[in-house]
N, C-alpha and C positions, 0 to 999 in steps of 0.2 A: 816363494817369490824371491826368497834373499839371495838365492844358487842361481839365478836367469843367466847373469853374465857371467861367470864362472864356467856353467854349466855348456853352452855354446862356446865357450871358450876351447874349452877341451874338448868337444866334438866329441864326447865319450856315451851322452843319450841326447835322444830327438826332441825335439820341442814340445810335444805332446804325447810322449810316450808315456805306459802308468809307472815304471819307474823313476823317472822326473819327477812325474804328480806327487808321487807318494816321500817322495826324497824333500821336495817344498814343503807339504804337506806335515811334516814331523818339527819343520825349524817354524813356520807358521803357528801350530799350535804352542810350542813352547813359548816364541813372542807374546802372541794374544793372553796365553794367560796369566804372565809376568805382569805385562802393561797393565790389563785390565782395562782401556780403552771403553766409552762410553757413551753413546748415543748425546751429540752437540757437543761435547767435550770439544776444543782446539788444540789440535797437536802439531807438533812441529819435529819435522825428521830433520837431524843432519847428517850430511852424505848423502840425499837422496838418491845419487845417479840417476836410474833413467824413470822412476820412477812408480817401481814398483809396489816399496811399500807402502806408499802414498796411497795407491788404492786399496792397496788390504786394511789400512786404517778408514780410509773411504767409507768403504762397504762396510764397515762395523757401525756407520753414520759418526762419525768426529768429520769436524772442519779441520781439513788438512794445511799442512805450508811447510813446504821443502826447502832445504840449502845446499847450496853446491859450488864446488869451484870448477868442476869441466864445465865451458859454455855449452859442448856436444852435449854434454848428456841435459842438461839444463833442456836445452833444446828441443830434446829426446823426450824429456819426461813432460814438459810444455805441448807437445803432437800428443800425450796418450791421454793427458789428463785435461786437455781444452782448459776451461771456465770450471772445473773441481777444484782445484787447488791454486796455491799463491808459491811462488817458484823462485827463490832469489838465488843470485852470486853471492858468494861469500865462503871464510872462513871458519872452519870448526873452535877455534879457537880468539876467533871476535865476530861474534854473532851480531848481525847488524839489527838488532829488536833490542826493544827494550825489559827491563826486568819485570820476571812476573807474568810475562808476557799468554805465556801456554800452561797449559794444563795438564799435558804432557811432554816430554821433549826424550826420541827416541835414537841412540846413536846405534847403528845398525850395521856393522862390518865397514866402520869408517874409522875408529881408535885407533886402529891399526897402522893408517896411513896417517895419523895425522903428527906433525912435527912434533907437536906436546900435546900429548894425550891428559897428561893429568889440565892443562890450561882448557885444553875442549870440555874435560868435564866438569871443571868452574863455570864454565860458560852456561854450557847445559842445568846448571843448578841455578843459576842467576835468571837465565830469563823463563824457567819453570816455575809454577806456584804452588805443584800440586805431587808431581813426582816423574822418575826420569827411569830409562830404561835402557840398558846396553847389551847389546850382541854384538860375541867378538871370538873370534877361534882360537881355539883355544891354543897354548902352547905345550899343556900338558896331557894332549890328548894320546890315549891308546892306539885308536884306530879314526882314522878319519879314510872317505872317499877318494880326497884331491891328490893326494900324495904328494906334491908339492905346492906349497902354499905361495909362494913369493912369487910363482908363475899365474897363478891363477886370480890370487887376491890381486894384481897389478894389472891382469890383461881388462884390455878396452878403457882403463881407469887414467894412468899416469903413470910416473917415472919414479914418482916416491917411494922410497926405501920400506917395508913393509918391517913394523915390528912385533909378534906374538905376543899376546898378553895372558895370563893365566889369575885365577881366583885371588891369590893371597897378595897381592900387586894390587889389584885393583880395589879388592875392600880396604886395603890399606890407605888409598889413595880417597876411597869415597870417605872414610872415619877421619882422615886428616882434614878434610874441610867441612863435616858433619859430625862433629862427635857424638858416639854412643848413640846415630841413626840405627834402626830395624831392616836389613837386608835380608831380599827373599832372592831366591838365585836355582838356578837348573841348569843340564843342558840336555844335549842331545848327541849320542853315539851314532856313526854312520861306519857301515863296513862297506868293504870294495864293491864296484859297482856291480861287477859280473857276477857278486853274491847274493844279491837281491831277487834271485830267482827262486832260491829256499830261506832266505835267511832274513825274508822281513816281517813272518808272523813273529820270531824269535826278540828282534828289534825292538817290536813295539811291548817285550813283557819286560824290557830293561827299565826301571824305574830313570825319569828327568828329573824328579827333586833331588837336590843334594847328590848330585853327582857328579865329582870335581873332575872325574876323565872324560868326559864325551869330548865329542870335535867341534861343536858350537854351543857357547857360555853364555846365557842370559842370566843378568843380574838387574833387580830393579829397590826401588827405594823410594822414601817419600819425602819430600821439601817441603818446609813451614815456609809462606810468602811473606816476602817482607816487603810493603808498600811503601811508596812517596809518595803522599800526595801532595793538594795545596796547604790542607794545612798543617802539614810539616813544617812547610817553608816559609807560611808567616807566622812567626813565634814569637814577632815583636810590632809594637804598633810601626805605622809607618806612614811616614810625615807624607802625605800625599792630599791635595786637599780637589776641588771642582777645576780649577784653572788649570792645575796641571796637565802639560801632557805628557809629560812623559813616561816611559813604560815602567812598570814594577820591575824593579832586579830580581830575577829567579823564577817569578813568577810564571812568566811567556817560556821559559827553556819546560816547566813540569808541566806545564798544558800542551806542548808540542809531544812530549811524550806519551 
């Protein structure tokens, strides 16, 4: 499901052709097993576009909730998924939730596009409690499908500059705000598409752990939660007596959250 818009972009396979299937099908499984996603679990994609992965977490039973900045796709992904999911506007990089918020928090071919990708994945560790998951294409891949990335990763999306990311950038980025975190990480090789006619039993004997050349890099990880709650905030008596009315300081801001 991560290829949909890509994929109709280039007009290169059909909507339901088994090459399609099988091409989703490989980036799909590497997701699901990285994430680990979990029946009631609440996740939160950002980037969602139209709304894809939303239901593949769906269907695994996690409470879903996407972010987006195209209103179209917003929109888009709002027609597929009715009353499934909770679908806001926003930035990757100031997430309109509060900390702690999910369970899991999955960036999924949006790194790429977004202005500060390391500030999106602060983001993404801040309102997570439990662990976060990134898919992203790679830059140092061998062989990928799209042959051009900056055409394909942009079509139907926006105007933003599209930038590659590869493994040693990004662990580096995840350990400078987690030190000495446990990263688990894969990806997945895809060769030309007109190869897929002998050359996808082969595909599937390529090992995804620890394979720093495929053409899509899932890397995932896990966050210790850190709460506020109320009594954090009152850590000291406080001169409030029957007659008062007036509100607690601080109090009414950590119960709104």
């Amino acid at each position: 499901m991560l290829f949909h818009e890509e994929l109709d972009s280039s007009r290169a396979v059909c909507r339901n052709s088994p090459v399609r299937r099988f091409i989703e099908s490989r980036g799909e499984k590497l997701i699901l097993d990285l994430s680990m996603p979990r029946t009631g679990e609440r996740l939160l994609d950002v980037g969602c576009g139209t709304g894809e992965h939303l239901l593949l977490f769906r269907n695994q039973g996690c409470s879903v909730t996407g972010v987006e900045r195209s209103l179209d796709k917003i929109e888009s992904a709002r027609n597929k998924l009715g009353h499934r999911a909770d679908i806001y506007a926003g930035e990757a990089e100031d997430l309109p939730f509060s900390d702690n918020e999910f369970d899991i928090v999955t960036l999924i071919a949006s790194l790429e596009l977004a202005g500060d990708p390391q500030k999106a994945i602060r983001e993404a560790i801040r309102v997570s409690r439990d662990r976060v998951f990134m898919g992203v294409w790679n830059k140092y891949a061998v062989l990928n499908f799209y042959g051009g990335f900056d055409h394909f990763l942009c079509a139907g999306r926006d105007e933003r500059p599209v930038r590659l990311l590869g493994l040693l950038e990004l662990v580096r980025w995840i350990r400078d705000l987690l030190p000495g975190v446990s990263i688990q990480w894969g990806s997945v090789i895809y060769f030309p598409l007109q190869w897929y006619t002998f050359m996808a039993d082969f595909e599937l004997r390529i090992p995804a752990n620890r394979n720093p050349f495929g053409a899509f890099l899932g890397l995932s990880f896990s966050v210790q939660a850190s709460y506020r709650t109320i009594q954090d905030v009152i850590r000291e008596p406080l001169g409030v007596n029957a007659k008062s009315s007036q509100a607690l300081r601080g109090v009414a801001r950590e119960l709104k959250r």
